[in-house]
MDAnalysis code that builds the backbone (N, CA, C; Angstrom):
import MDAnalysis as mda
import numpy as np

u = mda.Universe.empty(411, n_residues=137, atom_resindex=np.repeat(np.arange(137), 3), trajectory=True)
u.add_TopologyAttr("name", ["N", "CA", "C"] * 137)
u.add_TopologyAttr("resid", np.arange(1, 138))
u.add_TopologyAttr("resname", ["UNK", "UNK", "UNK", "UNK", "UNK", "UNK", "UNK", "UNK", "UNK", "UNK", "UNK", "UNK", "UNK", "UNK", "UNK", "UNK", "UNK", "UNK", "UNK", "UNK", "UNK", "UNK", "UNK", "UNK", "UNK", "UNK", "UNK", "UNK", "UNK", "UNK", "UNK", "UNK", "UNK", "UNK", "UNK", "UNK", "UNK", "UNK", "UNK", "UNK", "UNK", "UNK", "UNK", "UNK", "UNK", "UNK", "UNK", "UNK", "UNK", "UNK", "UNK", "UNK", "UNK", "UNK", "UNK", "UNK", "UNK", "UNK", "UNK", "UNK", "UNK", "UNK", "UNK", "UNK", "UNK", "UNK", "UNK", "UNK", "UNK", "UNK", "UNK", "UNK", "UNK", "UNK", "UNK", "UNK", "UNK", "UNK", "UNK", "UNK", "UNK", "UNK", "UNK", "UNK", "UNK", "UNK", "UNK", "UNK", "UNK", "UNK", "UNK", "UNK", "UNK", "UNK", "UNK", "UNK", "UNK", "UNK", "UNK", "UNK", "UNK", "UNK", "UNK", "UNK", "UNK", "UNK", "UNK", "UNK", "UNK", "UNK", "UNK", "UNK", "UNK", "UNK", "UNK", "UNK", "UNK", "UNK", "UNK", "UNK", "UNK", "UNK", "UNK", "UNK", "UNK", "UNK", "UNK", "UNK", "UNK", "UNK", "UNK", "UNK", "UNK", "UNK", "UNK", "UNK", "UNK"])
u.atoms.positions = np.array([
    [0.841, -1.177, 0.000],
    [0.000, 0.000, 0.000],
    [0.889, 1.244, 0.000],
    [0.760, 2.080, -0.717],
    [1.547, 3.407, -1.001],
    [0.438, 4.616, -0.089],
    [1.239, 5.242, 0.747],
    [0.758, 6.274, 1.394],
    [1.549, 7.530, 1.624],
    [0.998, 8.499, 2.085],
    [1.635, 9.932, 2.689],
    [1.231, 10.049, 3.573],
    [2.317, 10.096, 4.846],
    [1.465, 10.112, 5.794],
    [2.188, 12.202, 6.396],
    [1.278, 12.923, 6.643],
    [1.028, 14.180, 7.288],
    [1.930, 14.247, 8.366],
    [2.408, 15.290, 8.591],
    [3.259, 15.699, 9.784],
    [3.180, 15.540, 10.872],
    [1.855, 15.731, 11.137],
    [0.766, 15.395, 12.874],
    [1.522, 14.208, 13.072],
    [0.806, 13.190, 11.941],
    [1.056, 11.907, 12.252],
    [2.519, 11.559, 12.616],
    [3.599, 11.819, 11.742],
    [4.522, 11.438, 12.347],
    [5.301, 12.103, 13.369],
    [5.190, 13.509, 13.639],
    [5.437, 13.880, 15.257],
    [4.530, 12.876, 16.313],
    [3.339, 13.173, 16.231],
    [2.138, 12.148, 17.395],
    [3.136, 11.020, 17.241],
    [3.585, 10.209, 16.139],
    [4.115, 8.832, 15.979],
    [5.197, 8.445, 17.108],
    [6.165, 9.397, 16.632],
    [7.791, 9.682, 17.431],
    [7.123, 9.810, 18.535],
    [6.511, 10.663, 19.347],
    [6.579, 10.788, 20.804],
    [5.578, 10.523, 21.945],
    [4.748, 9.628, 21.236],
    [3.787, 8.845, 21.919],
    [3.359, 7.435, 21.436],
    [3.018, 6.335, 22.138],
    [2.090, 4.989, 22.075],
    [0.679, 5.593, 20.781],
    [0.499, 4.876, 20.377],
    [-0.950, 4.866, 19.601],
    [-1.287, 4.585, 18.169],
    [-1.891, 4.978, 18.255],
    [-2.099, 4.547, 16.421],
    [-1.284, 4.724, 15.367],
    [-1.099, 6.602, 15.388],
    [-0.129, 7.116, 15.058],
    [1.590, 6.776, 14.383],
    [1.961, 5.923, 16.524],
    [3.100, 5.186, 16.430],
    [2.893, 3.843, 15.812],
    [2.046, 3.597, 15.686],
    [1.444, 1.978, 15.106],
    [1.656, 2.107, 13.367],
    [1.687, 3.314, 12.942],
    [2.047, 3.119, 11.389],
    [3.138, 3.626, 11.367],
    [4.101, 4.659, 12.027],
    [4.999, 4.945, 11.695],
    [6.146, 3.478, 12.033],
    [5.791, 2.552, 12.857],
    [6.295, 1.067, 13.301],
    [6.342, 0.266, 11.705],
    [4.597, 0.918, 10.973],
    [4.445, 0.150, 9.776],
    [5.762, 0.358, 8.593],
    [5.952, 1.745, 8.407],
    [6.607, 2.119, 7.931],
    [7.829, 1.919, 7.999],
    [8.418, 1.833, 9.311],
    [10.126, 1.114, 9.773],
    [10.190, -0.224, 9.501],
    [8.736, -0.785, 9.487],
    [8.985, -2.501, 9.533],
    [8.510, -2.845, 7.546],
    [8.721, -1.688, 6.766],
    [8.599, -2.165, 5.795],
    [7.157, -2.392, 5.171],
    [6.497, -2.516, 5.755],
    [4.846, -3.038, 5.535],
    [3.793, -2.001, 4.339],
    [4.442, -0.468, 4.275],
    [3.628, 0.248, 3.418],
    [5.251, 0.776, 2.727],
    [4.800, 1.669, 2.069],
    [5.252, 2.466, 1.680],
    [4.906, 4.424, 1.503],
    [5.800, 4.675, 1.881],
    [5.449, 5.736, 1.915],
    [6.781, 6.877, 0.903],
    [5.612, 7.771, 0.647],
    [5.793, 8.593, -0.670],
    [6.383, 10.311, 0.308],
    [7.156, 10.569, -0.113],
    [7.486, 12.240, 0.597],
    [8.230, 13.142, -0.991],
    [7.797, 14.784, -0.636],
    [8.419, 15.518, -1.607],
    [9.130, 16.038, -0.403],
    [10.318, 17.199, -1.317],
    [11.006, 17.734, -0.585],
    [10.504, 18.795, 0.200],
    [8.909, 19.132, -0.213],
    [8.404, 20.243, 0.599],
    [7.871, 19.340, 1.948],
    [7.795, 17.906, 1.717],
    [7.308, 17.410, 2.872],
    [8.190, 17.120, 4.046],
    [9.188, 16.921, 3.238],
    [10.738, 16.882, 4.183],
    [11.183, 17.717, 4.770],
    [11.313, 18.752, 4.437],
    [11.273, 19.907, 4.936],
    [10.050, 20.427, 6.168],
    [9.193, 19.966, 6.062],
    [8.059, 20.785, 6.985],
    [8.533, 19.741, 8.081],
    [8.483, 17.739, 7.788],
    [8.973, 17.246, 8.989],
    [10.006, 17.562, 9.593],
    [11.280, 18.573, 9.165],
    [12.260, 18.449, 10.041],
    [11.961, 19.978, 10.666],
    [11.245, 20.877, 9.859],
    [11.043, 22.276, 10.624],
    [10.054, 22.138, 11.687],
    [9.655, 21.193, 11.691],
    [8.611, 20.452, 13.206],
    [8.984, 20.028, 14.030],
    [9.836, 18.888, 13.490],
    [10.231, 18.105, 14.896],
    [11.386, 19.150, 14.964],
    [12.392, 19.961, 14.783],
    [13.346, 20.806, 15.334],
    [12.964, 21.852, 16.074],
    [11.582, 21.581, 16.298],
    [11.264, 22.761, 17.328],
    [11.390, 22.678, 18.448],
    [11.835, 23.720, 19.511],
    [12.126, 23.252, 20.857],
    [11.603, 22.836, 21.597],
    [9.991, 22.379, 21.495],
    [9.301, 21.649, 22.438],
    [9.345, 20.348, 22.127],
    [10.071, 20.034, 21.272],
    [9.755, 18.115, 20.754],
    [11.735, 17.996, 20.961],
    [12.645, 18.610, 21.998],
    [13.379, 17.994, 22.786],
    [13.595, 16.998, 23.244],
    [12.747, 16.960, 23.572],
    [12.861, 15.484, 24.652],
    [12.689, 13.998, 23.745],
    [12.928, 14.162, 22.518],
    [13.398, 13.248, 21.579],
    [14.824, 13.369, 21.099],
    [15.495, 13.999, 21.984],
    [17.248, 14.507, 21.527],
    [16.954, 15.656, 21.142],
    [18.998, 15.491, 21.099],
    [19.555, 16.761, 19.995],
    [18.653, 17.076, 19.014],
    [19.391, 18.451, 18.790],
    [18.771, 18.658, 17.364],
    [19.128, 17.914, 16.222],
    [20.415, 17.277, 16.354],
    [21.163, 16.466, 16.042],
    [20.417, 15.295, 16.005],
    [20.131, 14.414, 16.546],
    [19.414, 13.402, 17.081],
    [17.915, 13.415, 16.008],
    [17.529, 14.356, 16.486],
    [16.016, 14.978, 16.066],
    [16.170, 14.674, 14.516],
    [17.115, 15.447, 13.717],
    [17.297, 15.279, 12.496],
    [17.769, 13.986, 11.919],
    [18.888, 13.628, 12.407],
    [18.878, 11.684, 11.966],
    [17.508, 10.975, 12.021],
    [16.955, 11.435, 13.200],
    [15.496, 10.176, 12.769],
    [14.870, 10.537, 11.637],
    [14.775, 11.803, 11.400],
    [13.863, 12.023, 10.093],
    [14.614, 11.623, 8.777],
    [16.093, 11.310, 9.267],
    [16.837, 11.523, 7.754],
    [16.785, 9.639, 7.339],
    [16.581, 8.946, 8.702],
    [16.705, 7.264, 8.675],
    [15.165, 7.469, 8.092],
    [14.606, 7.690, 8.214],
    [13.313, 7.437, 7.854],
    [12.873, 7.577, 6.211],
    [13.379, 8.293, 5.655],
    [13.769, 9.059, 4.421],
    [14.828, 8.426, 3.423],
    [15.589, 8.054, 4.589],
    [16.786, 6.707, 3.491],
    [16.365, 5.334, 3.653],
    [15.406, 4.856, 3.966],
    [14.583, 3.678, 4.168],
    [14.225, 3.318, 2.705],
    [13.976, 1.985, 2.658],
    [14.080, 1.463, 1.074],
    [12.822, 1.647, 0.584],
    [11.637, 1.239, 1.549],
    [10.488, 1.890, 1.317],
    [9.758, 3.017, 1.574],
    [10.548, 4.122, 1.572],
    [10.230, 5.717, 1.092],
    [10.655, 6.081, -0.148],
    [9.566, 6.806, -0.888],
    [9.912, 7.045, -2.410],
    [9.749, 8.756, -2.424],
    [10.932, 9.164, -2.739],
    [10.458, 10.682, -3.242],
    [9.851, 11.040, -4.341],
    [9.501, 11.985, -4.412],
    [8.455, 12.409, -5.358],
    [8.498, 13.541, -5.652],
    [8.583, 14.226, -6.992],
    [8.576, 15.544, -7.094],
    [7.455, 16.063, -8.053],
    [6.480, 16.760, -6.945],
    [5.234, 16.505, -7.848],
    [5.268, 17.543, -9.395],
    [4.249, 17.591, -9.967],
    [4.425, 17.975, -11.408],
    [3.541, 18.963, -11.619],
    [2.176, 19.132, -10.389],
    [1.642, 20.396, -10.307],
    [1.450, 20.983, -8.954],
    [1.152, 21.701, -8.816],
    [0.600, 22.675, -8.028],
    [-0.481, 22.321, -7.811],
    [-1.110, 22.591, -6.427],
    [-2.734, 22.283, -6.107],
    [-3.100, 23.395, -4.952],
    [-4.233, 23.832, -5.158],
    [-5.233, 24.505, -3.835],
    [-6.280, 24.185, -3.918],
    [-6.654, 23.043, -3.479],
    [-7.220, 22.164, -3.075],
    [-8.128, 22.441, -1.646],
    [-6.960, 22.570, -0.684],
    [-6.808, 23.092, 0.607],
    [-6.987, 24.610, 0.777],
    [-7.856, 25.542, 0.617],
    [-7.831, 26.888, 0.823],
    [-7.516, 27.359, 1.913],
    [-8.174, 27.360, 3.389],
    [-8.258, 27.090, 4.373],
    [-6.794, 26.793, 5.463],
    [-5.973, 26.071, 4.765],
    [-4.673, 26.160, 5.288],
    [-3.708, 25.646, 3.786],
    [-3.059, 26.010, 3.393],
    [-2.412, 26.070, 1.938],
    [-1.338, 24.999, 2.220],
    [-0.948, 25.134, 3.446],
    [0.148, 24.321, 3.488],
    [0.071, 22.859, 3.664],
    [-1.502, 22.345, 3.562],
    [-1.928, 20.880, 3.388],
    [-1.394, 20.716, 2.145],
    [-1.425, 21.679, 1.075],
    [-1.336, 20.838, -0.138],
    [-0.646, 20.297, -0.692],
    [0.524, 20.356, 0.251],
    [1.518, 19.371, -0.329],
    [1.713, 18.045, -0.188],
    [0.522, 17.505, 0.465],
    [0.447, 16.210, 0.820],
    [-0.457, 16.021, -0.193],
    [-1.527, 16.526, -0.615],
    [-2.448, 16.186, -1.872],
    [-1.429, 16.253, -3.029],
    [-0.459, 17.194, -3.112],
    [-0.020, 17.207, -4.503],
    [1.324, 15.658, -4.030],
    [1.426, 15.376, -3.912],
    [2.715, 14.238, -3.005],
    [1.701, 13.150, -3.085],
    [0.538, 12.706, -2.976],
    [-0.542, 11.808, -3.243],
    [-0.719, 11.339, -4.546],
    [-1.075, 12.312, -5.058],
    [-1.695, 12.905, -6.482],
    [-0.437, 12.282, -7.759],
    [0.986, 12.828, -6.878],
    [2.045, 12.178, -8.248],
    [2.467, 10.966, -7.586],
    [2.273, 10.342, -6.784],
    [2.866, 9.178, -6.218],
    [1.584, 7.829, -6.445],
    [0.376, 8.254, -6.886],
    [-0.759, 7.102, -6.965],
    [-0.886, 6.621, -5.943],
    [-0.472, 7.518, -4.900],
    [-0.991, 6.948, -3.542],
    [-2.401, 6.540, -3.265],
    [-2.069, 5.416, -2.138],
    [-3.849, 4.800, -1.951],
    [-4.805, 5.494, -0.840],
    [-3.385, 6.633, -0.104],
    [-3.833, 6.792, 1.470],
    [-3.487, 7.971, 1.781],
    [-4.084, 9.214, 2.321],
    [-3.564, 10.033, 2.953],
    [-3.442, 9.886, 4.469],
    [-2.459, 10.024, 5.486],
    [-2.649, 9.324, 7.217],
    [-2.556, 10.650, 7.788],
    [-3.388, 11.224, 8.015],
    [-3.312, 12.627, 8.802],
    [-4.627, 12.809, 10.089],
    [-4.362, 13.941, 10.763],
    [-5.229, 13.903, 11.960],
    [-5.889, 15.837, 11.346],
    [-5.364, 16.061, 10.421],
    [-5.709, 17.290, 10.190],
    [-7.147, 17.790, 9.590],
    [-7.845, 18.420, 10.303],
    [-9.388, 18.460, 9.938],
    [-9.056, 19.471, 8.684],
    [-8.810, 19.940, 8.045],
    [-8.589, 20.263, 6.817],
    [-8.912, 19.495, 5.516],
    [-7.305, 18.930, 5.742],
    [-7.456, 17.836, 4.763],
    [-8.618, 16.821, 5.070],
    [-8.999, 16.001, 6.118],
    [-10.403, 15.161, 6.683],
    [-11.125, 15.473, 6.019],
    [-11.491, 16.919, 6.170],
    [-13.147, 17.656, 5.726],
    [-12.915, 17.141, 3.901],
    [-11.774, 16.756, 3.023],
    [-12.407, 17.114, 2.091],
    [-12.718, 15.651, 1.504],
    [-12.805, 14.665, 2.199],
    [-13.659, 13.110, 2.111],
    [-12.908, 12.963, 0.956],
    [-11.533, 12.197, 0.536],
    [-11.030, 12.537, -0.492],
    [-10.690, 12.905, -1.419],
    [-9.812, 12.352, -2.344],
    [-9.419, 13.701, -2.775],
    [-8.771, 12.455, -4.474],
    [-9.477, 12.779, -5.625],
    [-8.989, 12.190, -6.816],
    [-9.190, 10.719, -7.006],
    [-9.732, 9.929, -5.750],
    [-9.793, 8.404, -5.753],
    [-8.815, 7.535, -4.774],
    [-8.046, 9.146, -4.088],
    [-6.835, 9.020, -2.367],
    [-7.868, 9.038, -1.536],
    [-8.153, 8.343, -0.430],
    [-8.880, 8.118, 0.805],
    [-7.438, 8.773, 1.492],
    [-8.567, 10.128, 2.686],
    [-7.814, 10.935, 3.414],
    [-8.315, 10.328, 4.751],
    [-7.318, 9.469, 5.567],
    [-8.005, 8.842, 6.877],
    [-7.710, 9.073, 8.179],
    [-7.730, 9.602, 9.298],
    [-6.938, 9.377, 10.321],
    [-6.771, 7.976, 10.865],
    [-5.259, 7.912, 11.304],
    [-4.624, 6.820, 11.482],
    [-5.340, 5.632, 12.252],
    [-6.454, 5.748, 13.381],
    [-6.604, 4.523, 13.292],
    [-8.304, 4.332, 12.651],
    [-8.445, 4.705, 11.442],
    [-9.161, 4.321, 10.969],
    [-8.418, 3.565, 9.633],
    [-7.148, 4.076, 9.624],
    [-6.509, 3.588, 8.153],
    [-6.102, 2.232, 8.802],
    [-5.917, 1.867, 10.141],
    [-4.892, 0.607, 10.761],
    [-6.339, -0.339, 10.707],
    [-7.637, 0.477, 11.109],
    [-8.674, -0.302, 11.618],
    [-9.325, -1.042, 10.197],
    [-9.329, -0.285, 8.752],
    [-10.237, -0.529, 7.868],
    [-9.270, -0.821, 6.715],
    [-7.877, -0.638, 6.598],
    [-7.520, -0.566, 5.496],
    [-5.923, -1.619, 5.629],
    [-5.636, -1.670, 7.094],
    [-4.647, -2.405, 6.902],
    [-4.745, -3.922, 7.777],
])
């Protein structure tokens, strides 16, 4: 299964038990795949380098996990081919629709009522995580 999974999700993932951490586990153990652009790479490391998500290490530290995660055999980059506003409301969702959209992803994994509200998106089911663990995996 090819997915994108949203920023929420993988901060919530890293620093707590739950669903969340239950796919980002999926993702280390190989089981999906997951699709990232460089705008998505970027927003995960300008997140987790913020000073309240410390207590996962260095900044140093902080940045290797995102970079192991990223050199993993099943992460595929993607550089999408259009532009989308899709997302009015907060603009900066759309890079997970446009990262969907060129990757033929099956899944969007986010907790973001934004993206949620728009009941998918092209024939991508937008799910929070444990509805994607509960119904889809």
């Amino acid at each position: 299964m090819i997915v994108v999974i949203d920023t929420n999700v993988l901060i919530s993932g890293l620093v707590s038990q739950g669903p969340p951490s239950q796919v980002i586990n999926l993702w280390i153990t190989n089981k999906i795949i997951v699709c990232v652009s460089s705008e998505i790479v970027e927003e995960y490391l300008t997140v987790v380098l913020r000073p309240k998500f410390r207590p996962l290490g260095t900044a140093q530290e902080r940045y290797d996990i995102i970079s192991k995660l990223i050199e993993l055999d099943n992460t595929k980059m993607v550089c999408p081919s259009v532009k989308l506003n899709a997302v009015q409301e907060d603009t900066d969702d759309n890079i997970f629709l446009e990262c969907a959209l060129q990757s033929n992803a099956n899944v969007i994994i986010t907790g973001d009522h934004h993206l949620l509200g728009i009941n998918g998106f092209k024939g991508i089911e937008i799910l929070q995580p444990q509805y994607f663990l509960k119904h889809l995996f």
